[in-house]
VODORO-428646 format. One line per 4 residues: number of its first residue (from 1); their letters; for each residue z, x, y of C-alpha. Coordinates in Angstrom, 1 decimal. Layout:
BEGIN
NUM) a) Z,X,Y; ...
END
This chain:
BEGIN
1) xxxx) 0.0,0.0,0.0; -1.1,1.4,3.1; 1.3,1.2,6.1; 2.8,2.7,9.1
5) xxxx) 5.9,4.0,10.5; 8.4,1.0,10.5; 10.5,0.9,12.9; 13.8,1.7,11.4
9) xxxx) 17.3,0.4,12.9; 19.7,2.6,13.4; 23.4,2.8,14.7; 22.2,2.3,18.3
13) xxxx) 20.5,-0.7,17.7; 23.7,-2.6,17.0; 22.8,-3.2,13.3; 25.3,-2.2,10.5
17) xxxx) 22.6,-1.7,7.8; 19.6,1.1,7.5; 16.1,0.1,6.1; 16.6,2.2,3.1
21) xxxx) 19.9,0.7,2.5; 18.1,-2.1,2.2; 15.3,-1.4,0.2; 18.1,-0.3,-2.2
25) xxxx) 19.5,-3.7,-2.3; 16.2,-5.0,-2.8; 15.3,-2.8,-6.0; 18.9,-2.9,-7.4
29) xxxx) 18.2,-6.8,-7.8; 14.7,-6.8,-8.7; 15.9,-4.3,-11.5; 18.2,-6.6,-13.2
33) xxxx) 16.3,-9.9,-12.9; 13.7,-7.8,-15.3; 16.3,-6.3,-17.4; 17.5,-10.1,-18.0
37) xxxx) 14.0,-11.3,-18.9; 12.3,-12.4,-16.0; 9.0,-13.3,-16.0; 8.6,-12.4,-12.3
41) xxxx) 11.3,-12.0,-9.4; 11.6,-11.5,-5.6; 14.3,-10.6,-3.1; 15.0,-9.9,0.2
45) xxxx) 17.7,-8.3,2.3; 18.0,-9.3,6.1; 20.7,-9.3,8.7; 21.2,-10.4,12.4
49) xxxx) 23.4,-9.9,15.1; 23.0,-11.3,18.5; 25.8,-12.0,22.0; 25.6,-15.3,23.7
53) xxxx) 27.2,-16.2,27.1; 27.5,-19.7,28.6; 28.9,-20.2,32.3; 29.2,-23.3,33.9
57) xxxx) 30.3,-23.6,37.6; 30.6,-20.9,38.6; 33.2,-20.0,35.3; 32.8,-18.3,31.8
61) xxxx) 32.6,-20.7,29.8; 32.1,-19.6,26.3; 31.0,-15.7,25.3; 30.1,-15.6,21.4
65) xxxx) 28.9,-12.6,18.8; 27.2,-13.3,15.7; 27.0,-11.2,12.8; 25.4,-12.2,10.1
69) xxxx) 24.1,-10.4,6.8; 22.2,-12.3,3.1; 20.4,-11.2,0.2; 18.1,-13.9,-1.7
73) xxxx) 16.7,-13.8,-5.0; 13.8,-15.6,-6.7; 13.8,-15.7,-10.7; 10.9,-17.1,-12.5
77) xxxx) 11.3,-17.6,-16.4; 7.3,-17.9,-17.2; 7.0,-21.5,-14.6; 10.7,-22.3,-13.9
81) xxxx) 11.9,-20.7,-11.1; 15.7,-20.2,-9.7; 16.9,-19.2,-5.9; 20.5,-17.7,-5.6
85) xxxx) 21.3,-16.2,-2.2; 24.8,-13.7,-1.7; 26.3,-12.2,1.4; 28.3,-9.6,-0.5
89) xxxx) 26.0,-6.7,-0.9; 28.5,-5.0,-4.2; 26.5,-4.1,-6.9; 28.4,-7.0,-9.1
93) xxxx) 27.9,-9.6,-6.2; 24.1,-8.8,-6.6; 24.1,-8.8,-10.2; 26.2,-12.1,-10.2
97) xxxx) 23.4,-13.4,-8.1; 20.6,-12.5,-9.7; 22.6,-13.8,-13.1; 22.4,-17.1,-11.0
101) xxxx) 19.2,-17.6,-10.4; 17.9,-16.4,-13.6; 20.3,-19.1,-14.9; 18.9,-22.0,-12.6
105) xxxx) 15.1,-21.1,-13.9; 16.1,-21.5,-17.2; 17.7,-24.8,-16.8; 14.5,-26.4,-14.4
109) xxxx) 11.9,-28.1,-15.6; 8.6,-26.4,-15.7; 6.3,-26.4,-12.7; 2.6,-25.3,-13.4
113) xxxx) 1.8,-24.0,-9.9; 4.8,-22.3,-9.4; 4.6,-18.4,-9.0; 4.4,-15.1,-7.2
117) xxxx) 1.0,-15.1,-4.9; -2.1,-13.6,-6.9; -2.4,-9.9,-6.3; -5.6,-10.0,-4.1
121) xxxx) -3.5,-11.7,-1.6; -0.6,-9.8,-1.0; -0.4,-7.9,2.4; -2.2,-4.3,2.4
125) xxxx) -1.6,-3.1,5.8; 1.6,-3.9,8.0; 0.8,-2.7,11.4; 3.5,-2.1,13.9
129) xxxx) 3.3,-5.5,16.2; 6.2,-4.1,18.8; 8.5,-6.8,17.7; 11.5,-5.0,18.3
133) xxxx) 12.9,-4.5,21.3; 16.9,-4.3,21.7; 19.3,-5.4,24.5; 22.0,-3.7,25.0
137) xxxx) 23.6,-6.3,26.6; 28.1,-6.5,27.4; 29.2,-9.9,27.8; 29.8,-8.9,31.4
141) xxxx) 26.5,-8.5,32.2; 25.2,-11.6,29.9; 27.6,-13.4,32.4; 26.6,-11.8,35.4
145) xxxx) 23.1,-12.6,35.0; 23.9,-16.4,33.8; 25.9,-16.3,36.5; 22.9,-15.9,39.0
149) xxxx) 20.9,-18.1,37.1; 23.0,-21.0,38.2; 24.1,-20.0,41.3; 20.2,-20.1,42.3
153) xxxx) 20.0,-23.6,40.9; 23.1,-24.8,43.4; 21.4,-22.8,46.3; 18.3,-24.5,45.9
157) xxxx) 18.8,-27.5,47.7; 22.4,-29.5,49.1; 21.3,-32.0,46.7; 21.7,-29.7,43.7
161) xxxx) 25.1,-31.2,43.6; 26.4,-30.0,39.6; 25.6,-28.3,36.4; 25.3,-28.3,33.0
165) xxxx) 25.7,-24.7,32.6; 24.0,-21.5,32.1; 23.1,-19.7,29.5; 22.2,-15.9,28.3
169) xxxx) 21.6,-14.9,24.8; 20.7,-11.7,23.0; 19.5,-11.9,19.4; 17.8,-9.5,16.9
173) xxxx) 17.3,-9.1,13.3; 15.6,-7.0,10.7; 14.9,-7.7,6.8; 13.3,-5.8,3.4
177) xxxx) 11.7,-7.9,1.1; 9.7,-7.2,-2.1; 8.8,-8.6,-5.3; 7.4,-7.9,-8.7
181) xxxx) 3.7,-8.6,-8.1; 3.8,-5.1,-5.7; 4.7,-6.3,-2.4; 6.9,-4.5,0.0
185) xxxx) 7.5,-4.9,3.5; 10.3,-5.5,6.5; 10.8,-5.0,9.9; 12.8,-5.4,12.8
189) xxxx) 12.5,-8.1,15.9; 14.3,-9.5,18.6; 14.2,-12.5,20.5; 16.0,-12.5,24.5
193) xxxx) 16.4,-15.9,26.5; 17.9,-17.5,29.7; 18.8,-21.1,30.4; 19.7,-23.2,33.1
197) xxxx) 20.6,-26.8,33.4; 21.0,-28.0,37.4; 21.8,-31.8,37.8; 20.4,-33.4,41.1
201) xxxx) 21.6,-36.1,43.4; 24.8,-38.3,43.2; 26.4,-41.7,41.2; 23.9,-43.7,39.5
205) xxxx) 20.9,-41.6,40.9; 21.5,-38.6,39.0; 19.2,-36.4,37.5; 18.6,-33.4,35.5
209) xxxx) 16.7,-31.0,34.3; 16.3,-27.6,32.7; 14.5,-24.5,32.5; 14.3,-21.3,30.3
213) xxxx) 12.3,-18.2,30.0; 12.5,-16.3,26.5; 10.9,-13.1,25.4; 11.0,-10.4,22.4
217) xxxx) 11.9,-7.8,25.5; 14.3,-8.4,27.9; 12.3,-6.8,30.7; 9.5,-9.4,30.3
221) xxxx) 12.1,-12.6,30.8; 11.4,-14.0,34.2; 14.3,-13.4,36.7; 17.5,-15.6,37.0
225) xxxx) 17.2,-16.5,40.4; 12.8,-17.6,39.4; 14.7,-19.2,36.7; 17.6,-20.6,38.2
229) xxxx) 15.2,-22.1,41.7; 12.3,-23.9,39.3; 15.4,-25.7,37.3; 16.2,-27.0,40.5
233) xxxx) 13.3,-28.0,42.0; 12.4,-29.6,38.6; 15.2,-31.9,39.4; 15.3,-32.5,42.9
237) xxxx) 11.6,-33.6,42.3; 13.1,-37.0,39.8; 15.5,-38.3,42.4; 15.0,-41.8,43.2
241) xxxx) 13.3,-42.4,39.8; 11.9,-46.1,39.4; 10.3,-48.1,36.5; 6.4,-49.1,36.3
245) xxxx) 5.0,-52.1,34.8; 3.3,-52.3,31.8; -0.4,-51.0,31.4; -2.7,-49.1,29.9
249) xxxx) -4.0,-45.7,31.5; -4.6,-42.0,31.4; -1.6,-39.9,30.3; -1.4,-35.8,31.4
253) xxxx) 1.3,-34.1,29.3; 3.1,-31.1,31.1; 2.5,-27.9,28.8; 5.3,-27.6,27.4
257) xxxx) 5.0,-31.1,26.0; 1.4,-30.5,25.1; 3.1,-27.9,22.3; 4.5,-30.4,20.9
261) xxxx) 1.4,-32.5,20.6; -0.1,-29.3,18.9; 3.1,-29.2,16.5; 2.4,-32.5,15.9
265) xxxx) -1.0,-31.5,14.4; 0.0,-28.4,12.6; 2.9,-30.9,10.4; 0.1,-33.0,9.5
269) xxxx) -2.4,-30.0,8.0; 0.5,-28.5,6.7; 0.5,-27.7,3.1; 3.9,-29.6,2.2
273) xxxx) 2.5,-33.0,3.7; -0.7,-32.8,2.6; -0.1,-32.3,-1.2; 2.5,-35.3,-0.7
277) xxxx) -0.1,-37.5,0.7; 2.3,-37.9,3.9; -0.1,-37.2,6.4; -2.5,-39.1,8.7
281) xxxx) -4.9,-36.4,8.2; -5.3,-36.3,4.7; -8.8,-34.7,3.7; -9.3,-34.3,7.4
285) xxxx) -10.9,-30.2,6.4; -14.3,-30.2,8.3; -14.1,-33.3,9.8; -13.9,-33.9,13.4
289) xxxx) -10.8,-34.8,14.4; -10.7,-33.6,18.4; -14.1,-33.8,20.6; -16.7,-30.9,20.4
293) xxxx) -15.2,-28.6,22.9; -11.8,-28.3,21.8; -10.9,-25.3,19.8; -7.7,-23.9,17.9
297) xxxx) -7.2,-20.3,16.8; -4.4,-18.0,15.2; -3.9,-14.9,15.7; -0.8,-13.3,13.6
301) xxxx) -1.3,-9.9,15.6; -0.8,-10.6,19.1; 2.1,-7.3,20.1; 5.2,-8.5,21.0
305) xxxx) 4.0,-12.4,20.0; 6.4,-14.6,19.2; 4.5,-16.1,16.2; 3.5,-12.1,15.0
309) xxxx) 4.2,-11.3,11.8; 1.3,-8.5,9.3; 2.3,-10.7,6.3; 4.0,-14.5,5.6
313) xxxx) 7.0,-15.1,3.7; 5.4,-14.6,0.7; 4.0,-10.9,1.3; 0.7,-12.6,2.3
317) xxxx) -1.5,-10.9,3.9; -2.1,-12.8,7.5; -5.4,-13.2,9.2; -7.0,-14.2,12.6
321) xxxx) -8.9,-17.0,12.1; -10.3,-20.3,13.9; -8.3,-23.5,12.4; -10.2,-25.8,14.8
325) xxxx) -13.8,-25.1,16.0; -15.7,-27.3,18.4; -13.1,-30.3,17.3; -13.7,-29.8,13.2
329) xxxx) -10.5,-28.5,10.9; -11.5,-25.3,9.5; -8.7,-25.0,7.9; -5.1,-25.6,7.3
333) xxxx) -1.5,-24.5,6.8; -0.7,-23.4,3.3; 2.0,-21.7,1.4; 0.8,-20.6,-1.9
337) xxxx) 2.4,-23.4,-3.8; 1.2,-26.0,-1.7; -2.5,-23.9,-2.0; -2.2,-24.1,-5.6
341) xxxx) -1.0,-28.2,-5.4; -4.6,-28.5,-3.3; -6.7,-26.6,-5.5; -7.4,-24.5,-2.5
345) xxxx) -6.3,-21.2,-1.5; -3.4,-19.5,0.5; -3.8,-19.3,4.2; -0.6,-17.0,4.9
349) xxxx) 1.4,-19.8,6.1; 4.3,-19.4,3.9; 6.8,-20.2,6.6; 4.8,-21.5,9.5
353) xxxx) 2.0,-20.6,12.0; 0.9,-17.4,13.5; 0.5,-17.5,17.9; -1.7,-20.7,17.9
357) xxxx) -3.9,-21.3,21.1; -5.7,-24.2,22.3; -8.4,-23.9,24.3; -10.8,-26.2,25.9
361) xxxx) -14.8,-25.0,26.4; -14.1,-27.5,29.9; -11.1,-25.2,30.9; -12.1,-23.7,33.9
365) xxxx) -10.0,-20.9,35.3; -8.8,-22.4,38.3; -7.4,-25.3,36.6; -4.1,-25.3,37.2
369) xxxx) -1.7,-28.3,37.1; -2.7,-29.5,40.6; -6.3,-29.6,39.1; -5.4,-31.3,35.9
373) xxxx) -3.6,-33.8,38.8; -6.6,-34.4,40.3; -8.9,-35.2,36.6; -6.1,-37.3,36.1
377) xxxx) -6.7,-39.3,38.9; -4.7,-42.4,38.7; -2.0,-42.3,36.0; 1.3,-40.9,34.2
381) xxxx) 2.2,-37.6,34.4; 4.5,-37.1,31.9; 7.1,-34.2,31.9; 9.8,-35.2,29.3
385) xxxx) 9.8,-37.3,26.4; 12.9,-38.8,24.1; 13.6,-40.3,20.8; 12.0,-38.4,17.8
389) xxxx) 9.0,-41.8,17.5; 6.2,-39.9,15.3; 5.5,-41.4,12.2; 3.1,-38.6,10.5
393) xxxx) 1.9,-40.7,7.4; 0.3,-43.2,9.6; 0.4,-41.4,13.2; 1.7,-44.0,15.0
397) xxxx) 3.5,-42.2,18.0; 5.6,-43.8,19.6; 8.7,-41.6,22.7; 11.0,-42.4,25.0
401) xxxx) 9.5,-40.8,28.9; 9.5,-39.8,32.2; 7.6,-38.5,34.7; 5.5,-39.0,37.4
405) xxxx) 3.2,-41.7,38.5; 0.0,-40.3,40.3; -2.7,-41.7,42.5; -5.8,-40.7,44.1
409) xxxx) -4.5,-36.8,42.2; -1.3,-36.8,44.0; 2.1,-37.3,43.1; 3.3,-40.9,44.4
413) xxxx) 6.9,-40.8,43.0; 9.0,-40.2,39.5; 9.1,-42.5,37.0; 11.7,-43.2,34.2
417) xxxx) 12.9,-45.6,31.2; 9.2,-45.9,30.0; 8.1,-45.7,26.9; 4.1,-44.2,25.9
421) xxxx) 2.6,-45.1,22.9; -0.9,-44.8,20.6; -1.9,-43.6,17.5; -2.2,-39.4,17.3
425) xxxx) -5.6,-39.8,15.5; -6.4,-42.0,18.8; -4.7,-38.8,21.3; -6.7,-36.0,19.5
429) xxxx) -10.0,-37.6,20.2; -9.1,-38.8,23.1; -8.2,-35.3,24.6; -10.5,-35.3,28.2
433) xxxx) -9.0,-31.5,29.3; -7.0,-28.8,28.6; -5.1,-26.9,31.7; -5.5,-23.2,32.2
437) xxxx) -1.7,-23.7,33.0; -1.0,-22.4,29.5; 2.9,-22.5,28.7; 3.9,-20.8,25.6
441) xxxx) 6.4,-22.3,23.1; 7.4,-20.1,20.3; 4.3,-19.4,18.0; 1.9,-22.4,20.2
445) xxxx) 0.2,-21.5,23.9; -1.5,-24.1,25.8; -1.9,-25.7,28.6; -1.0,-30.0,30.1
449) xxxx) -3.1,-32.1,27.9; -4.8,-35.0,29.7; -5.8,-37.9,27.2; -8.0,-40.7,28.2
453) xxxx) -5.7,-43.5,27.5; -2.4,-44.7,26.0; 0.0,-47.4,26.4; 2.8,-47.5,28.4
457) xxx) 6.0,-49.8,28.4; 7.9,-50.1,31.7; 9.5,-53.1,32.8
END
């Protein structure tokens, strides 16, 4: 297996455990699952550590540390399979363990597509995606910095009147995992983040709102007083909220709500739902399911990406690839068992998605959310939605909202206690534009998403 350098932690990193250590772990297991019997096995070794620091008012409210260390173990007895997982790392915990899982796949009933992934799938190459990138971080400074964060928010405006809190965290992690069909691979990554939540306004007119910027380095996180002013504005822009009747018209999502829609569609050409027959877009591969000049593309290798990884959960090997092209499914989301359910092959899913982006052959550069405003024209502009209303066997969708009501491509006044609805097989297709004001959530990055038409209950 060709690789490079990893990236190994080390007692300035804050972690307790070397790579090698690991790896040791790792074999020591794998060794005794065969010496048992085992058809096939799998383990892996991982551990995390992170700080967390909440203030609220002005006061500490809450400083937490998290250590936390696990080895897991997969058995398979020819098609039975057994998980056992330990957090003792003694050569007799691990042992025990892998006694326990080996003992589970005895005792379960056979499954004929269960099984390591076939060898020409298992990950060749693990380049170095700069995942990894410490803070060394004292709860006096996490609080300092939240600290900032909301003291921005409640200098924003007079109306800015209380808080919910604020909120630094510090988290990393690193992991060795390997199993007997030749795979072997870890690495290291981190994950940095700062939240505010300022509440606007007085009595029964009250609002809130929140913002947050997270990163893999803490240099790249957007600065607490940036962070701290936006929260505030956000909800100084909902005071004197009203209700609108009930009609039919153009909905634009805010980016980060448009992620969701996009999660939305990534559940229901997932693996899992599809071999269940729980999705509204069964046999949906090739077929057109948004217009002709949407497009959907993952990209597992983006440095520093949220969504990077060289291989899934599995030791599959990952791959750039175009899941939606000019509005037809190229392909989906699978795991190697739900490959195998499908008769199809893996995707390198195991686990979830890889930096998805959506992109619009309309997008123009210079359309930003005033621009996606103005295509809107007369309409809801919809900035936060409740209630968890998605039914993905039949995609009826159906959330709690708020907003804005536009006219004319302006902004006439907030909107609240409404409630949008349609069908997501409807949304897709109905998808007019995509923003160039691209947000990114985790492993998804697009922009607001204006669809032609929805329902929308008000009073």
């Amino acid at each position: 297996m060709k690789t490079t350098t990893p990236r190994v932690p080390s007692a300035e990193t804050g972690f307790s455990y070397t790579r090698p250590f690991f790896e040791g772990l790792v074999d020591t297991a794998l060794a005794h699952a065969k010496k048992l019997g085992a058809t096939d096995a799998g383990a892996e070794a991982s551990e995390g550590c992170g700080l967390s620091v909440s203030v609220r008012k002005g006061e500490l409210e809450n400083v937490e540390r998290n250590r936390d260390k696990s080895l897991g173990v997969t058995v398979y007895v020819g098609q039975r399979r057994g998980n056992a997982s330990t957090s003792d790392f003694s050569r007799a915990a691990i042992e025990q363990t892998v006694q326990a899982a080996y003992d589970i796949a005895r005792f379960t009933a056979e499954d004929p597509v269960a099984g390591l992934p076939d060898a020409e799938d298992i990950a060749t190459t693990q380049p170095d995606l700069d995942l990894f990138h410490p803070w060394a971080l004292t709860s006096e400074q996490a609080a300092k910095i939240a600290l900032e964060c909301e003291a921005a928010a409640l200098a924003t405006d007079r109306r800015i009147t209380n808080s919910e809190g604020a909120g630094v965290s510090a988290q990393q992690s690193h992991f060795f995992s390997a199993h007997t069909r030749g795979f072997r691979g870890g690495y290291a990554s981190s994950r940095h983040s700062l939240s505010v939540a300022p509440i606007a306004g007085k009595g029964t007119g009250m609002q809130r709102d929140a913002w947050y910027s997270s990163m893999r380095c803490a240099e790249e996180l957007a600065s607490p007083e940036a962070v701290g002013r936006y929260a505030a504005e956000r909800a100084l822009s909902r005071l004197k909220s009203r209700k609108i009747s009930t009609r039919e018209c153009p909905v634009l999502f805010e980016s980060p709500l448009a992620a969701g829609l996009l999660g939305g569609f990534v559940q229901a050409v997932s693996g899992g739902a599809l071999y269940r027959k729980s999705s509204f877009l069964l046999d949906s591969m090739g077929k057109k399911v948004f217009p002709e000049h949407i497009h959907l593309d993952e990209d597992p290798f983006v440095l520093r990406g949220k969504g990077s990884s060289p291989f899934d959960e599995e030791g599959v090997q990952t791959r750039a690839r175009k899941v939606v092209d000019a509005g037809r499914v190229q392909g989906y989301f699978l795991s190697t068992y739900s490959a195998r359910k499908l008769g199809m092959k893996t995707t390198g899913n195991a686990g979830g998605s890889h930096n998805l982006t959506l992109s619009s052959r309309r997008t123009r550069p210079g359309d930003d959310l005033d621009a996606m405003l103005k295509k809107l024209g007369t309409g809801l502009f919809v900035i936060e939605l409740m209630g968890q209303g998605v039914n993905y066997v039949t995609g009826d969708y159906s959330r709690g909202a708020s907003g804005f009501w536009v006219e004319n491509g302006q902004i006439a006044y907030p909107v609240q206690e409404i409630t949008i609805a349609g069908n997501m097989k409807d949304m897709f297709k109905g998808i007019e534009a995509v923003g160039a004001d691209t947000y990114n959530y985790g492993a998804k990055t697009v922009g607001s998403i204006l669809i032609n038409r929805m329902k929308v209950a008000g009073s």
